[in-house]
N, C-alpha and C positions, 0 to 999 in steps of 0.2 A: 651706831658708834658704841665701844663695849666703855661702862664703867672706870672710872679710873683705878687704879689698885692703890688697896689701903696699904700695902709695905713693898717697900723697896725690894726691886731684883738683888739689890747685894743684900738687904736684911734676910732674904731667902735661903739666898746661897750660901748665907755664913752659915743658917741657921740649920741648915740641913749638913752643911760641912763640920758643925761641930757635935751632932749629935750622930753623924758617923767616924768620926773621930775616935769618940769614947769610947772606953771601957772602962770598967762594964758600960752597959750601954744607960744616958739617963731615962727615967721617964718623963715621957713627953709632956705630959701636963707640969711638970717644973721646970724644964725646959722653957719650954712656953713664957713662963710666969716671969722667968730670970730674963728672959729677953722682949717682956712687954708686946705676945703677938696670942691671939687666939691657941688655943690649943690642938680642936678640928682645923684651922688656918696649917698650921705646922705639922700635924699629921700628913695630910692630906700633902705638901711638900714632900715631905719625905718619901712616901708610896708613892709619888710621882717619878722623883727621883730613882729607888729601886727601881720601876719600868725604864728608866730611858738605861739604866743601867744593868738591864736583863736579868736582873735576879727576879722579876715578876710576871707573873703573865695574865694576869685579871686584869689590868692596866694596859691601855692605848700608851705607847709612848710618846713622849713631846712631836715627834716629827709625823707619828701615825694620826697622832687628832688633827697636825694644821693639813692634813694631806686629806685626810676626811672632810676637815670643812670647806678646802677647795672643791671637791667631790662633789657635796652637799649644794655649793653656789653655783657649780656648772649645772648640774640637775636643774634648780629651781629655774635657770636662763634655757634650759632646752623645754622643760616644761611648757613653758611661757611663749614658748615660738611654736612649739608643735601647739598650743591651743591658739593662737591668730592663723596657724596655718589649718586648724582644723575648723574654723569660725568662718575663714572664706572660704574654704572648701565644700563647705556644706551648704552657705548662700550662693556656688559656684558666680562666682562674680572675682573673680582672680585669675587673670592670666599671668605667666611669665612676662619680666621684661625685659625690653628691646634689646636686642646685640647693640653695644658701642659702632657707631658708627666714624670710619673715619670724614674729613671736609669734600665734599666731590662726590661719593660713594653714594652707589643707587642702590638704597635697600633689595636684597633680595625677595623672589614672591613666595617665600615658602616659609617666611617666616614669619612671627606671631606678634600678635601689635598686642600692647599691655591697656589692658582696660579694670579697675581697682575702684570700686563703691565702696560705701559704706555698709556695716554689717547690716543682716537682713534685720 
């Protein structure tokens, strides 16, 4: 579970919306000071902000980082299967299992009955 955030989505969005606002532009560390947030905090807002707004390109923008960390979760879940499928594959003690059977229905003989131990 991530951290709860120390300021507000609107103290954000003001906070980036009024230091693109200005002109001239202020600097960030009184900015900062005038609105009681971090200084790095409100940079970092800002160059965030240019990215999702394509004036940057060193910056993932908002929707590329949550698309990455889906990315990133789906990996870590194939991972995780390919090593239990590589763990009985190597104690070969894994077969496939049973087709669904419907009520009545006499398994076929060519097919493969599931037999699943414990790792070697």
């Amino acid at each position: 579970m991530a951290a709860p955030r120390k300021y507000s989505l609107e103290l954000r969005e003001r906070a980036v919306r009024m230091y693109r606002t200005s002109d001239p532009k202020p600097q960030i560390k009184r900015l900062a000071i005038e609105l009681g947030v971090h200084p790095e905090a409100l940079r970092g807002w800002i160059r965030q902000a240019e990215a999702d707004a394509g004036e940057r390109d060193d910056r993932l923008t908002t929707d590329e980082r949550a698309e990455f960390a889906a990315l990133r979760k789906e990996n870590a879940q194939l991972k995780r299967a390919n090593e239990v499928l590589r763990t009985a594959s190597a104690c070969g003690n894994y077969t496939s299992p049973p087709p669904p059977t419907t009520a009545g229905a006499v398994p076929s003989a060519n097919r493969v009955r599931v037999s699943v131990r414990t790792p070697c």
